[in-house]
C-alpha positions in Angstrom: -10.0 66.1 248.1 -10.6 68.5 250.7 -11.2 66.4 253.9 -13.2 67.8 256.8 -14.4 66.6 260.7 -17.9 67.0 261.1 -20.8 65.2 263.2 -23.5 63.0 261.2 -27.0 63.1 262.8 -28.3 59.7 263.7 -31.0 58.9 266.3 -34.9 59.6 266.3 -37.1 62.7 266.6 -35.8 64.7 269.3 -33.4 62.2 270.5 -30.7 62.8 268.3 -27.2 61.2 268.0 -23.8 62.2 266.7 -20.7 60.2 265.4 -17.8 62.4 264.1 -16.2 61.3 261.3 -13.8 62.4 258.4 -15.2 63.3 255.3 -14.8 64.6 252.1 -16.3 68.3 252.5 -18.3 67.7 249.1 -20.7 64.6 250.5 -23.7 65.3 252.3 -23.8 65.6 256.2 -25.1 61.9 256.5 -23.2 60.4 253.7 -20.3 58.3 252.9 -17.6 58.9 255.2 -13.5 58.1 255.3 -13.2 57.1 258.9 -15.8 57.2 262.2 -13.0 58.7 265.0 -16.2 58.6 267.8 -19.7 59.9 269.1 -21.3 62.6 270.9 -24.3 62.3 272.9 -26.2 65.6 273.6 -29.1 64.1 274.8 -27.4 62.4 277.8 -26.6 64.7 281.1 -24.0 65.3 281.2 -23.1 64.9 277.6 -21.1 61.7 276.6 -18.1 62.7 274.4 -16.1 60.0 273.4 -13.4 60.3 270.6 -10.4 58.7 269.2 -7.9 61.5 269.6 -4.9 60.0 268.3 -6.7 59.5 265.6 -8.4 62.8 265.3 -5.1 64.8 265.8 -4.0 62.5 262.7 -6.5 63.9 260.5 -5.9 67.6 261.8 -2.3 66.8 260.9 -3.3 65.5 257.6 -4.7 69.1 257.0 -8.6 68.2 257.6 -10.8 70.8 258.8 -13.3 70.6 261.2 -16.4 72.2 261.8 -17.0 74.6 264.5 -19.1 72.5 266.8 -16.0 70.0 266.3 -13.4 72.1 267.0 -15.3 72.8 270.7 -16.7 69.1 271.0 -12.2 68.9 270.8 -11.5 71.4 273.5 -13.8 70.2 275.7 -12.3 66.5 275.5 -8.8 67.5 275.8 
């Protein structure tokens, strides 16, 4: 199973929000997921970031891979 970090749109019409979460790469981008590690608010100035770092560095560890918007969401928190 490859396992990958990726954000899952929730929210209305032009108000969206975000929760990462690990998932299997194969399920659709708002479907089942492993584990929610936090959310992202883009809608919100300045943007609200919150994640679970320990364990998002756990899943990187574990070999996950996250998405590009992800890996930046990441550098920005840190």
């Amino acid at each position: 199973m490859a396992v990958s970090l990726r954000l899952q749109r929730h929210g209305t019409t032009h108000r969206p929000f975000y929760k990462l979460v690990a998932t299997d790469s194969r399920n659709m981008r708002d479907g089942r997921y492993i584990e929610a590690l936090g959310t992202y608010d883009s809608v919100a100035k300045p943007h609200k970031v919150s994640f679970n770092m320990e364990r998002v560095n756990y899943w990187l560890a574990q070999g996950a891979q996250a998405s590009d918007t992800v890996k930046s969401l990441i550098k920005s928190v840190k």
